[in-house]
C-alpha positions as CSV (number, residue, x, y, z in Angstrom):
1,X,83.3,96.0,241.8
2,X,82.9,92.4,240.7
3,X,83.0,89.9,243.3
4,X,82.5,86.1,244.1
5,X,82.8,84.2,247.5
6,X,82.8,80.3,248.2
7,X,82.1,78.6,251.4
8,X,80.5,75.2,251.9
9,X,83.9,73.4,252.3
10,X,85.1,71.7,255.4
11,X,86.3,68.1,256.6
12,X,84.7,64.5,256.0
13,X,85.0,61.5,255.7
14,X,85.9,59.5,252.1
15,X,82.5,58.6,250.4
16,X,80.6,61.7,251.7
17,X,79.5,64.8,250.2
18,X,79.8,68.3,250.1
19,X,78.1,70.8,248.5
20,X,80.0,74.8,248.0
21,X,78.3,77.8,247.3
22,X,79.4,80.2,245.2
23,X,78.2,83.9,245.4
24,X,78.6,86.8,242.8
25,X,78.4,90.2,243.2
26,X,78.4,93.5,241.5
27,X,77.1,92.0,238.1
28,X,74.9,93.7,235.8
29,X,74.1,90.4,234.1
30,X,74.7,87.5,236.0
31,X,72.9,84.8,234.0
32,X,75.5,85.5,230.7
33,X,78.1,84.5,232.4
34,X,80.1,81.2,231.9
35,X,81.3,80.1,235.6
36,X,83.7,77.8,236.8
37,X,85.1,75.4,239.3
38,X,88.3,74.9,239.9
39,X,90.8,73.0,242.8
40,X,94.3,73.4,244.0
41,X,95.7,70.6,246.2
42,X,98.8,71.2,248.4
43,X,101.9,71.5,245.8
44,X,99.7,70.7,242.7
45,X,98.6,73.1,239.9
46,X,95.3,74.3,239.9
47,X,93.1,72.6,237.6
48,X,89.8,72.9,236.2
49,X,87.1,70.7,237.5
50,X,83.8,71.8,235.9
51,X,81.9,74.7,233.8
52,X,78.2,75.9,233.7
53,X,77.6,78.3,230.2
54,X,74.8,81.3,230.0
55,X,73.0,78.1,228.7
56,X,72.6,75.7,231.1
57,X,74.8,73.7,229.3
58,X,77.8,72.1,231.4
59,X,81.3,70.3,231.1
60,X,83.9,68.3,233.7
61,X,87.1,66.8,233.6
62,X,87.4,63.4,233.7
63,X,88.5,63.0,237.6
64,X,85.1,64.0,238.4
65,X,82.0,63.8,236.3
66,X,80.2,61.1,237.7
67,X,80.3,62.2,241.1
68,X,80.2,66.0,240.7
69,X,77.4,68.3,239.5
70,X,77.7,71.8,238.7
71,X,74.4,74.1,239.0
72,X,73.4,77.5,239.3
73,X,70.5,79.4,240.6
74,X,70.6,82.7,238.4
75,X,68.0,84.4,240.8
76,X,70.1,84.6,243.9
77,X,73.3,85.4,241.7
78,X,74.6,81.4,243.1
79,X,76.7,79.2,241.5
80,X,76.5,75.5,243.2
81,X,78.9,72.0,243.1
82,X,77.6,69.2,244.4
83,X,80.2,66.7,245.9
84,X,79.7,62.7,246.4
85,X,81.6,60.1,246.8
86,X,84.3,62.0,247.7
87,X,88.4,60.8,247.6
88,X,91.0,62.1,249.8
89,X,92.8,62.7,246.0
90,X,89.4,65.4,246.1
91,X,91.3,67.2,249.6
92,X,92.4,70.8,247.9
93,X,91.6,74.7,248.0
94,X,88.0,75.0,245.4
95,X,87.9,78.2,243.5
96,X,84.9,79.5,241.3
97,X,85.6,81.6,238.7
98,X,84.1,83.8,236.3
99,X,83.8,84.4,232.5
100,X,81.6,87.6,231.2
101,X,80.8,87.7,227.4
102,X,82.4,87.7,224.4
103,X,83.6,84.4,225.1
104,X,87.4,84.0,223.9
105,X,88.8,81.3,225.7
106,X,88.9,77.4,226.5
107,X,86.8,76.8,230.1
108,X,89.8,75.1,231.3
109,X,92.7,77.7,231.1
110,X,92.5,79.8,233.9
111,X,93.2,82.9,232.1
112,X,90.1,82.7,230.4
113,X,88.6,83.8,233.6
114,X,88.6,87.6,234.6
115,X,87.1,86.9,238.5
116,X,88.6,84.3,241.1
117,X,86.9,83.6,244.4
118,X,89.1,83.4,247.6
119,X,88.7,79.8,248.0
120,X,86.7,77.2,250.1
121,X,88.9,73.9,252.0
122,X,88.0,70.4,251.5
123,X,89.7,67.9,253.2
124,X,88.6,64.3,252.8
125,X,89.8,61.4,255.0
């Protein structure tokens, strides 16, 4: 019923950018909902990266605000992160995530979540 798919990711070189896409499906209010980022490198837990609220309003972890940005495009049901300066500590499986209202839960616990993406690669060099 409720779906989201990444894509953007792919291979390049340390200091270069990506930007993944995010598409959501199957929502009968897109714009409430809080969405996530999240990345899973090989043999690591995954961890939260960034959150975008019904508000605009946005948060990151420490590893990457700076050099990430986290947007969304509520007509076209897209959720965007925009990658510089990238690390090969950045190389990992990217998830989006997403959080309908009431709100309950902490953006960085991944329970708080009720939809998961497949995933996108990045691998940085």
């Amino acid at each position: 019923h409720v779906q989201l798919v990444e894509s953007g990711g792919g291979s390049v070189e340390a200091g270069g950018s990506l930007k993944l896409s995010c598409v959501a499906s199957g929502y009968t209010d897109y714009s409430r909902y809080c969405m996530g980022w999240f990345r899973q490198g090989a043999g690591k837990e995954r961890e939260g990266l960034a959150v975008i609220n019904d508000d605009g309003s946005t948060d990151y972890t420490d590893s990457t605000e700076g050099r990430f940005t986290i947007s969304r495009d509520n007509a076209k049901n897209t959720l965007y992160l925009q990658m510089n300066s990238l690390k090969p500590e950045d190389t990992g499986m990217y998830f989006c995530a997403a959080d309908p209202p009431p709100y309950t839960g902490n953006w960085l616990w991944e329970s708080t979540y009720s939809v998961w993406g497949q995933g996108t690669q990045v691998t940085v060099s």
